[in-house]
VMD Tcl script that builds the backbone (N, CA, C; Angstrom):
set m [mol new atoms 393]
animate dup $m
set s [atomselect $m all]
$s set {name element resname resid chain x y z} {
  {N N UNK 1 A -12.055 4.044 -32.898}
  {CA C UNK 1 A -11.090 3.308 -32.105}
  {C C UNK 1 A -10.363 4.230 -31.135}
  {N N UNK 2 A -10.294 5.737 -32.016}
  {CA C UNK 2 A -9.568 6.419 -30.211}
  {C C UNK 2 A -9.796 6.709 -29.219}
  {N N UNK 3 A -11.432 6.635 -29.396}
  {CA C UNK 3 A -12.184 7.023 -28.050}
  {C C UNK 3 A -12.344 5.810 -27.519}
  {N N UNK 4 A -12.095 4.566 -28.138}
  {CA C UNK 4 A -12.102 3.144 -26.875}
  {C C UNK 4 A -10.601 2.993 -26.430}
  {N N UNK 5 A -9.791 3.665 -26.989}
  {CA C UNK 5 A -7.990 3.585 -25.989}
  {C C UNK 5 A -7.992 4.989 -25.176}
  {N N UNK 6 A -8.666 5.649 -25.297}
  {CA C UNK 6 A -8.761 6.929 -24.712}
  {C C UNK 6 A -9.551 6.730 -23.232}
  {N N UNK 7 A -10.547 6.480 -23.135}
  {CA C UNK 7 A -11.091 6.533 -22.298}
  {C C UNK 7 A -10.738 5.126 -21.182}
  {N N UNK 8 A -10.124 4.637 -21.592}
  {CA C UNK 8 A -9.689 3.839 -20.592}
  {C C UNK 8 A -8.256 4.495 -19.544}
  {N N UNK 9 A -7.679 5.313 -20.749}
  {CA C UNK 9 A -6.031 5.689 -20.227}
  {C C UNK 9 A -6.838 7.279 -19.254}
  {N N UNK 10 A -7.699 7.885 -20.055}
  {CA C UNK 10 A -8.437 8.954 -19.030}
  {C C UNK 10 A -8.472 8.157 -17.840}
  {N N UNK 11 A -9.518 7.030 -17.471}
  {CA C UNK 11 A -10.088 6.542 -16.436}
  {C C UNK 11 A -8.955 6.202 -15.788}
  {N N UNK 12 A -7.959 5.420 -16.286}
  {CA C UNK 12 A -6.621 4.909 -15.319}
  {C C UNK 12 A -5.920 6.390 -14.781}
  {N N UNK 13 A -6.056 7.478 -15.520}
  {CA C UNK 13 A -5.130 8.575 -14.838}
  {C C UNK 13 A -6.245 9.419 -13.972}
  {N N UNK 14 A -7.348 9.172 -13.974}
  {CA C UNK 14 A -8.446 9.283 -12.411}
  {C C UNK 14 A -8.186 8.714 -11.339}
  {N N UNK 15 A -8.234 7.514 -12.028}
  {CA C UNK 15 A -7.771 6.611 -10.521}
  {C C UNK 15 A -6.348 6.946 -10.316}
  {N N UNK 16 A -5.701 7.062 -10.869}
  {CA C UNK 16 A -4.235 7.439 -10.706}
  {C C UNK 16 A -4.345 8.936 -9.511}
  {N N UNK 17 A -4.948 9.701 -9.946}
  {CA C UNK 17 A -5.080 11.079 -8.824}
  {C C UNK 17 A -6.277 10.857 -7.656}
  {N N UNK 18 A -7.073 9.883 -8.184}
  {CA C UNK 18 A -8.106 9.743 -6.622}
  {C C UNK 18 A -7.065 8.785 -5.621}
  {N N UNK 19 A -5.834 7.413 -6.186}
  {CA C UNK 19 A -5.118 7.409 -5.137}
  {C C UNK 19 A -4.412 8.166 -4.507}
  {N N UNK 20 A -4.156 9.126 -5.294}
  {CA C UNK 20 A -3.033 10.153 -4.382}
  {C C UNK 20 A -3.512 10.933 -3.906}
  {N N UNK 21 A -5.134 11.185 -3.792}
  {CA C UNK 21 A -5.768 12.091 -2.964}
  {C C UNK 21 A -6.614 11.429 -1.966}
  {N N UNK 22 A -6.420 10.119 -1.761}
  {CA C UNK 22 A -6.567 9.042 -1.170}
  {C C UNK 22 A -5.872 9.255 0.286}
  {N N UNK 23 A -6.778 9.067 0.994}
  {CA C UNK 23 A -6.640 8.848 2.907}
  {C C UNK 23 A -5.565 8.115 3.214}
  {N N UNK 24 A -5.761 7.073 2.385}
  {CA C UNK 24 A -4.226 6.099 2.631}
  {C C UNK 24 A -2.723 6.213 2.106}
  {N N UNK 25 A -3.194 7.000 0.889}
  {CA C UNK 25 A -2.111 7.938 0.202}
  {C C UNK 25 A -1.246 8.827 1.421}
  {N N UNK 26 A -2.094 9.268 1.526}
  {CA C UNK 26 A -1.851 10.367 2.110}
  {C C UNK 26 A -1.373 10.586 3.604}
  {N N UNK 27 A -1.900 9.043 4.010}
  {CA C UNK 27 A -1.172 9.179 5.399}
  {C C UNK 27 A 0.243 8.602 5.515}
  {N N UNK 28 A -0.087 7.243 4.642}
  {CA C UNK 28 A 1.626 6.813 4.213}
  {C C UNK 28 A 2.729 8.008 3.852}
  {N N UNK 29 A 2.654 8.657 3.243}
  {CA C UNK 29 A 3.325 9.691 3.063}
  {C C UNK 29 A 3.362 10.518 3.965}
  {N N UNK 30 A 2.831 10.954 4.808}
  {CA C UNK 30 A 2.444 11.715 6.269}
  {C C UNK 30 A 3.760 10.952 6.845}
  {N N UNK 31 A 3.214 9.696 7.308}
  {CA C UNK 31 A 4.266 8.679 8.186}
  {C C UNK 31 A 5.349 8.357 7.706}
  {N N UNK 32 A 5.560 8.463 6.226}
  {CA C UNK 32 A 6.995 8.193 5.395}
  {C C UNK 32 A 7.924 8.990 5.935}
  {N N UNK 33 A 7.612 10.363 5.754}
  {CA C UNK 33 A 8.601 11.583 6.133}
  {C C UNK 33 A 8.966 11.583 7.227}
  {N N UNK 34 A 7.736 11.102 8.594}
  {CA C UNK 34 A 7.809 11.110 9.364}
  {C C UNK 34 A 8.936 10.587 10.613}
  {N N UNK 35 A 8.852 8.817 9.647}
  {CA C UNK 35 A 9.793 8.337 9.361}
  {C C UNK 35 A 11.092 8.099 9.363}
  {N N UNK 36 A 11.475 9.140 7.919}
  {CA C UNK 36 A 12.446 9.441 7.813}
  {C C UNK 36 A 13.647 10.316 8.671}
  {N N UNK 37 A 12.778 11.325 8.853}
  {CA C UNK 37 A 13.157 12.396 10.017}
  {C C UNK 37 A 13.069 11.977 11.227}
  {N N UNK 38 A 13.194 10.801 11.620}
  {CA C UNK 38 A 13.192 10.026 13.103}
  {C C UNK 38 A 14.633 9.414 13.178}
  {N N UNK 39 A 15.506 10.072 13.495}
  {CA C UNK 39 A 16.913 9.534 13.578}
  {C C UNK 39 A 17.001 7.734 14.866}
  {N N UNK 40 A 16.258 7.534 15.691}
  {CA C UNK 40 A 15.993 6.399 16.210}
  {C C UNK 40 A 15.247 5.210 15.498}
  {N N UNK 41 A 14.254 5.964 14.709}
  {CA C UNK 41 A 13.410 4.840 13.868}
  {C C UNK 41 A 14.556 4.354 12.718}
  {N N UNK 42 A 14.794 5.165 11.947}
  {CA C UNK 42 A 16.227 5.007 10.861}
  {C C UNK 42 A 17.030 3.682 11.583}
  {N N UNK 43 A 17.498 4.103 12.759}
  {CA C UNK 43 A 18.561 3.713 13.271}
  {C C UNK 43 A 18.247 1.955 13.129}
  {N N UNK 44 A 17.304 1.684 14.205}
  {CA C UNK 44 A 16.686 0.789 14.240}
  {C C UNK 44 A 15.770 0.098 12.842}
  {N N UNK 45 A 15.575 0.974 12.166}
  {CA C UNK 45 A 15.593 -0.070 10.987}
  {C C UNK 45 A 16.856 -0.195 10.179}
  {N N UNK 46 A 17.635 0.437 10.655}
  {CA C UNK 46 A 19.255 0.101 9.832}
  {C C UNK 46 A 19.765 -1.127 10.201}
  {N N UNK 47 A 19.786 -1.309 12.078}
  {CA C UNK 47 A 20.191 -2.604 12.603}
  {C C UNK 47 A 19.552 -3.750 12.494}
  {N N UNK 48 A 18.349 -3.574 11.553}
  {CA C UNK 48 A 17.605 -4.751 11.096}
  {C C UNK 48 A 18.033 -5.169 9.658}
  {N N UNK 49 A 18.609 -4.111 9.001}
  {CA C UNK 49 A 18.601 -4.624 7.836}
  {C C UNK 49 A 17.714 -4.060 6.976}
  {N N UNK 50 A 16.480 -3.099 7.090}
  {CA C UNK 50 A 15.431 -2.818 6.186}
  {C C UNK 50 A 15.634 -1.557 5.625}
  {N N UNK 51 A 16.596 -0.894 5.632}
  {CA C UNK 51 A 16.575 0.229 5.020}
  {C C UNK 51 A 17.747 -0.087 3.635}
  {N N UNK 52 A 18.106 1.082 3.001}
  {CA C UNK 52 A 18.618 0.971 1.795}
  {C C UNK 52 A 19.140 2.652 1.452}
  {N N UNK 53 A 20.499 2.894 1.613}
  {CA C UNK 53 A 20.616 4.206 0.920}
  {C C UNK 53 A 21.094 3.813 -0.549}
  {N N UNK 54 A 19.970 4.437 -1.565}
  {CA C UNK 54 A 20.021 5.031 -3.028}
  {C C UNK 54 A 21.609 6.033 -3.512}
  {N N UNK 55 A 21.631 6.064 -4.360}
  {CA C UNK 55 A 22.538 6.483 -5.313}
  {C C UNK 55 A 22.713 8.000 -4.697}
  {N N UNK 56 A 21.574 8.606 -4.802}
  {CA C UNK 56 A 20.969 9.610 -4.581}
  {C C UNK 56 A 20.970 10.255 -3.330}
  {N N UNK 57 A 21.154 9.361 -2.227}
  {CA C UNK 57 A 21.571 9.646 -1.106}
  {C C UNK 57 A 19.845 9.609 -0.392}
  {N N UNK 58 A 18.967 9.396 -1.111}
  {CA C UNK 58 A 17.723 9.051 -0.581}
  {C C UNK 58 A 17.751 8.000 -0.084}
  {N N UNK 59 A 16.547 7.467 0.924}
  {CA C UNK 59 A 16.469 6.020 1.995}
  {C C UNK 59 A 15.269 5.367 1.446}
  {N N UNK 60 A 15.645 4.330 0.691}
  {CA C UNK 60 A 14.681 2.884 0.380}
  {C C UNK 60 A 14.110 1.971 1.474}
  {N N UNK 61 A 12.781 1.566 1.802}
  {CA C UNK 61 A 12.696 0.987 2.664}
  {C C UNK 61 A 12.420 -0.153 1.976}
  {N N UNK 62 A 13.126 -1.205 2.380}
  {CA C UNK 62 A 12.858 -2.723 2.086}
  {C C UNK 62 A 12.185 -3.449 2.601}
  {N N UNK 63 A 10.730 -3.604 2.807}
  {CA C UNK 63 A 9.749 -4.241 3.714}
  {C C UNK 63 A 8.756 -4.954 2.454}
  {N N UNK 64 A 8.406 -5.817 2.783}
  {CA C UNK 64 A 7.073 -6.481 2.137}
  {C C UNK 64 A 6.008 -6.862 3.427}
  {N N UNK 65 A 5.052 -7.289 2.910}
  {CA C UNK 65 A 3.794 -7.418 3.362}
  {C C UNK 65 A 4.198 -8.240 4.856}
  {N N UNK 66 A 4.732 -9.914 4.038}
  {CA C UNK 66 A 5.283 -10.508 5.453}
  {C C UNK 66 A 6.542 -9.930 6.294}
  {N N UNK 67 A 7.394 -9.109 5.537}
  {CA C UNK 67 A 8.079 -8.584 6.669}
  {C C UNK 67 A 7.541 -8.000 7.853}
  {N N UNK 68 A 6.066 -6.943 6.906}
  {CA C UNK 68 A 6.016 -5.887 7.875}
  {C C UNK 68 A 4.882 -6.777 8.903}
  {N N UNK 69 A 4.319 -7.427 8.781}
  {CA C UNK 69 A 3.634 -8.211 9.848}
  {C C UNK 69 A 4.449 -8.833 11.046}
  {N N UNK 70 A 5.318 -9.573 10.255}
  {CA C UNK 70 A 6.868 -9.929 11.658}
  {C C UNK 70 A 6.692 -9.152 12.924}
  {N N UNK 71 A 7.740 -7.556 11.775}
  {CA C UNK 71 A 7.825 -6.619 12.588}
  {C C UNK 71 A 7.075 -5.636 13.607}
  {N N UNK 72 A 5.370 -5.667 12.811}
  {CA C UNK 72 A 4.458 -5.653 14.057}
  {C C UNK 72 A 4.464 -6.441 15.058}
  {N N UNK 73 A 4.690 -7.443 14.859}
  {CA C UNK 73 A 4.733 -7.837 16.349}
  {C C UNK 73 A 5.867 -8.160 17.768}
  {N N UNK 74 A 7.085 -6.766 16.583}
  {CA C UNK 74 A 8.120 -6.849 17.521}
  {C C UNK 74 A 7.516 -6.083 18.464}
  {N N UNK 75 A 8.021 -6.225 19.745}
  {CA C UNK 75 A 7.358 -5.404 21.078}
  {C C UNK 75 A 7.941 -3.900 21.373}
  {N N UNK 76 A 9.386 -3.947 21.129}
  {CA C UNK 76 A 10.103 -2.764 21.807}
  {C C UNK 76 A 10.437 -2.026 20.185}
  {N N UNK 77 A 9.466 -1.982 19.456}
  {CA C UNK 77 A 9.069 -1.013 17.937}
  {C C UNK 77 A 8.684 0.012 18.541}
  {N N UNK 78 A 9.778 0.625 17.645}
  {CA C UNK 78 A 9.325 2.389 17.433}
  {C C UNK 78 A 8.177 2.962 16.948}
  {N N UNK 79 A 7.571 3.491 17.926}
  {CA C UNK 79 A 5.879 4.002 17.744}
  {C C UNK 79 A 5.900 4.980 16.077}
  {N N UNK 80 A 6.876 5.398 15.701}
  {CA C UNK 80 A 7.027 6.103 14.050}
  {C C UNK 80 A 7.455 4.996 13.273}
  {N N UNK 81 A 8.217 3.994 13.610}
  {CA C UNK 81 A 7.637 2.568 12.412}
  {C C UNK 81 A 5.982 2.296 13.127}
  {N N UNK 82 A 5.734 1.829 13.952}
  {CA C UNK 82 A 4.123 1.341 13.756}
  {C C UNK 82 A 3.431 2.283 13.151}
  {N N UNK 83 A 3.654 2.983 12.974}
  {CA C UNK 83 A 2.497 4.228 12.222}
  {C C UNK 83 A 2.631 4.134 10.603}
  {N N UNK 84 A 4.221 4.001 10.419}
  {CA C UNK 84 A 4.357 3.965 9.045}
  {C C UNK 84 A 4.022 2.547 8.913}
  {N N UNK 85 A 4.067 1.379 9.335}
  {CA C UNK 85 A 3.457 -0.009 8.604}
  {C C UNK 85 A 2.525 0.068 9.272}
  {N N UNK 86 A 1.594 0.656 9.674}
  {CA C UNK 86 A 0.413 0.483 9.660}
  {C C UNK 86 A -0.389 1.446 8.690}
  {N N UNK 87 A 0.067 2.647 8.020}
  {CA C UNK 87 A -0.084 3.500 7.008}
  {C C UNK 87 A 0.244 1.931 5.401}
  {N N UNK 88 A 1.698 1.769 5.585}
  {CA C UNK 88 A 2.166 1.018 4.385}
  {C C UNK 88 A 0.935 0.117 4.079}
  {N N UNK 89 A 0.620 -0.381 5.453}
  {CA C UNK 89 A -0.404 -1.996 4.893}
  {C C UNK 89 A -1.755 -1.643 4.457}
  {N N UNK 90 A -2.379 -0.527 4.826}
  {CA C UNK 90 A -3.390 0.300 4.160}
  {C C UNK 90 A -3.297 0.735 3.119}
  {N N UNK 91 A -1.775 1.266 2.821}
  {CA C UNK 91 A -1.919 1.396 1.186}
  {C C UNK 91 A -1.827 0.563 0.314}
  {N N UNK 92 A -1.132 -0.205 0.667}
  {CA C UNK 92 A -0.957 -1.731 0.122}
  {C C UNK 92 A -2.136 -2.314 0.133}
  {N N UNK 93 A -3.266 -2.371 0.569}
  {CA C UNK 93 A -4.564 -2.847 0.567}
  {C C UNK 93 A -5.349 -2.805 -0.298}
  {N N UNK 94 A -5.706 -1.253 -0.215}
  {CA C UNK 94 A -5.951 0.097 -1.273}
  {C C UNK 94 A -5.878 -0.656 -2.745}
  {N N UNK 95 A -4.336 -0.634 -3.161}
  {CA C UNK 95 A -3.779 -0.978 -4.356}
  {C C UNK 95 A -3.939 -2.680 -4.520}
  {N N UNK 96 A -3.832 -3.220 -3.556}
  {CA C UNK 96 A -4.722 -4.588 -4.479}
  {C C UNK 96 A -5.960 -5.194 -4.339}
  {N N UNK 97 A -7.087 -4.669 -3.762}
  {CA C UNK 97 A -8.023 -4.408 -3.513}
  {C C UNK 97 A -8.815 -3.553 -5.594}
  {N N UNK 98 A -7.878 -2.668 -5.602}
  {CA C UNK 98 A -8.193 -2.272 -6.428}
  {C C UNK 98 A -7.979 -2.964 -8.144}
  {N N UNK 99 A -6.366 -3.528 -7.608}
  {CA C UNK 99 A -6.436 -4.438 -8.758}
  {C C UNK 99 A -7.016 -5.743 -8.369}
  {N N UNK 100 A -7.727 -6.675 -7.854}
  {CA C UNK 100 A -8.644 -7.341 -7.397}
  {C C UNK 100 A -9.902 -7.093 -8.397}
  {N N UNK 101 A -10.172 -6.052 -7.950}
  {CA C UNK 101 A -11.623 -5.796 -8.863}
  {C C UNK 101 A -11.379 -5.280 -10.433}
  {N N UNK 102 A -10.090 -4.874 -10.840}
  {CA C UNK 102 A -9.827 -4.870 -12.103}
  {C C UNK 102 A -9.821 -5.916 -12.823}
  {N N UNK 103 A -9.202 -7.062 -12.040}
  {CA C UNK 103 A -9.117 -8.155 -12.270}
  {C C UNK 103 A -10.490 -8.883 -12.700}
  {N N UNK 104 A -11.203 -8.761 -11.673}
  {CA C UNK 104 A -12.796 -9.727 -11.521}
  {C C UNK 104 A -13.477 -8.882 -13.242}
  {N N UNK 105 A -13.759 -7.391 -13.217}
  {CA C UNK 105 A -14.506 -6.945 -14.016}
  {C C UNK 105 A -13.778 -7.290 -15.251}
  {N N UNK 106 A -12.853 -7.594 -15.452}
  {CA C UNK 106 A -12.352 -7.867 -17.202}
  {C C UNK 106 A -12.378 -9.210 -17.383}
  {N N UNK 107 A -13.019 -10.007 -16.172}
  {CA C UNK 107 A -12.948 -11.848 -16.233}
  {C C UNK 107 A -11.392 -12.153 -16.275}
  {N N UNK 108 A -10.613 -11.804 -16.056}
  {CA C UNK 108 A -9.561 -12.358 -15.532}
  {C C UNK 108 A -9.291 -13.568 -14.902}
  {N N UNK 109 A -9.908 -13.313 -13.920}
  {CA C UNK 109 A -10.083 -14.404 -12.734}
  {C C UNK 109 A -11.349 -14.123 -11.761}
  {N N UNK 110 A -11.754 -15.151 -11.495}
  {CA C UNK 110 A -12.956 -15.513 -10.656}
  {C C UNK 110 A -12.554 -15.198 -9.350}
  {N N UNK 111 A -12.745 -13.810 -8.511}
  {CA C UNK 111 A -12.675 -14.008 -7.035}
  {C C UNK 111 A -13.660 -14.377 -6.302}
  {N N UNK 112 A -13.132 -14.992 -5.422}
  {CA C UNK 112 A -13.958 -15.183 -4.225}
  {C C UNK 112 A -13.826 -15.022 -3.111}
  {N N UNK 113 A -14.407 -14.602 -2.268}
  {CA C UNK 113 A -14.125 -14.158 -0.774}
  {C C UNK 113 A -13.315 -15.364 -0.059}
  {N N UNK 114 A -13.728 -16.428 -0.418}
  {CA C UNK 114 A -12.566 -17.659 0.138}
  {C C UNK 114 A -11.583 -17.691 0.130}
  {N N UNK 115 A -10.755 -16.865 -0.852}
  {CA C UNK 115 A -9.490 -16.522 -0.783}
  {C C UNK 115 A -8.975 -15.138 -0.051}
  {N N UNK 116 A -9.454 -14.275 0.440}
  {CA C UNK 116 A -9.405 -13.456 0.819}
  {C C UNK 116 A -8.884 -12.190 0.209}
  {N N UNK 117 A -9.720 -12.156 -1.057}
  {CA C UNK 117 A -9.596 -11.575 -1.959}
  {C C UNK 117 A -11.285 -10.582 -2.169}
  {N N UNK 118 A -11.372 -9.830 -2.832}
  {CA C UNK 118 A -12.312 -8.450 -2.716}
  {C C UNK 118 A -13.003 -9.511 -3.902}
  {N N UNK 119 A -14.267 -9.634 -3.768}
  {CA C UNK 119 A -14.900 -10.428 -4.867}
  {C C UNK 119 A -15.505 -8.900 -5.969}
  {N N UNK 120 A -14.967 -7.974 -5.971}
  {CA C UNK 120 A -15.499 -7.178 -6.886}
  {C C UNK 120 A -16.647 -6.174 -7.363}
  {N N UNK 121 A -17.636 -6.658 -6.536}
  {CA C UNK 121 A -18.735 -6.114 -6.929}
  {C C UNK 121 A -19.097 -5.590 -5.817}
  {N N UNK 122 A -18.367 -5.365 -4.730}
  {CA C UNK 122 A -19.172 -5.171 -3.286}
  {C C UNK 122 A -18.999 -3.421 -2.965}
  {N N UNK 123 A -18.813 -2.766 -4.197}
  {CA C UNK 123 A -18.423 -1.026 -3.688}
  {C C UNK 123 A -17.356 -0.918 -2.424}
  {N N UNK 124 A -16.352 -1.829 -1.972}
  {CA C UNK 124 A -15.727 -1.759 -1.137}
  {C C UNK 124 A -15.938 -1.984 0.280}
  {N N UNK 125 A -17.152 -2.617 0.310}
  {CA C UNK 125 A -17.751 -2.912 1.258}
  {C C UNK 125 A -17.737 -4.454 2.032}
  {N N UNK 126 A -16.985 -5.217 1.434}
  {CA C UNK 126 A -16.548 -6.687 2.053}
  {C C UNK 126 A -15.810 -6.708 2.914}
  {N N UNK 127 A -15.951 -7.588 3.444}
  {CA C UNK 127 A -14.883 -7.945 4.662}
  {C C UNK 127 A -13.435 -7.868 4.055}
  {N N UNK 128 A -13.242 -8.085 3.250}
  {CA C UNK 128 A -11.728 -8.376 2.667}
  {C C UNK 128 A -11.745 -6.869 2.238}
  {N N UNK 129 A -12.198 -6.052 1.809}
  {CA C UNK 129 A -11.717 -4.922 1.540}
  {C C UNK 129 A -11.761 -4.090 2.591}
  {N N UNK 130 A -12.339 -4.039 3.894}
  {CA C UNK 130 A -12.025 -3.429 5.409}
  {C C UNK 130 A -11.022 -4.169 5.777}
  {N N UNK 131 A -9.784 -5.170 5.216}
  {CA C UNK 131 A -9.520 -5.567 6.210}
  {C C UNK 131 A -8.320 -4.790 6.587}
}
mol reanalyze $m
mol bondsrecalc $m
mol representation Tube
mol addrep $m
């Protein structure tokens, strides 16, 4: 029995370091800092409302999926937010894309590309997982 709880928590802490050595990892975080250190981008996401100073004196960004789509298509956006939500929505992809197919392989749930969901078996190669 320990080598069937074992090797699953191994495999989850693989995937755990192939995301963070992950392209999309890695650029979000590129553009996070980037970001941050943009006293105009800050600014402008302050007068929106999307930022958040922590306890800590660190900066929370408060965006979800439909926010950050909105805000793409504000016009007079700061070229260091488009980089960072366009980094965010790639990683965000990444990560349910991935639980998508966690999902499908344990029978969870039945995907299907009709929903625009990663049907699982495609090595990452579907339309829904480029998207």
């Amino acid at each position: 029995m320990g080598n069937n709880v074992e090797s699953p928590i191994k495999l989850a802490r693989e995937l755990g370091f192939s995301i963070l050595n992950s392209a999309e990892y890695n650029s979000l975080k590129k553009s996070e800092e980037e970001l941050l250190n943009n006293e105009a981008a800050l600014n402008l996401l302050n007068s929106l409302g999307y930022i958040e100073v922590q306890n800590d004196n660190s900066i929370k960004l408060k965006l979800d999926i439909i926010e950050i789509k909105e805000m793409q298509n504000t016009v007079d956006m700061n070229i260091v937010i488009k980089q960072y939500l366009e980094a965010k929505k790639n990683y965000d992809n990444l990560l349910k894309n991935i639980y998508n197919i966690i999902e499908y392989i344990t029978g969870e749930t039945k995907i299907s590309n009709s929903n625009n969901r990663c049907c699982g078996k495609c090595n990452s190669n579907c339309a829904n997982c480029k998207k």
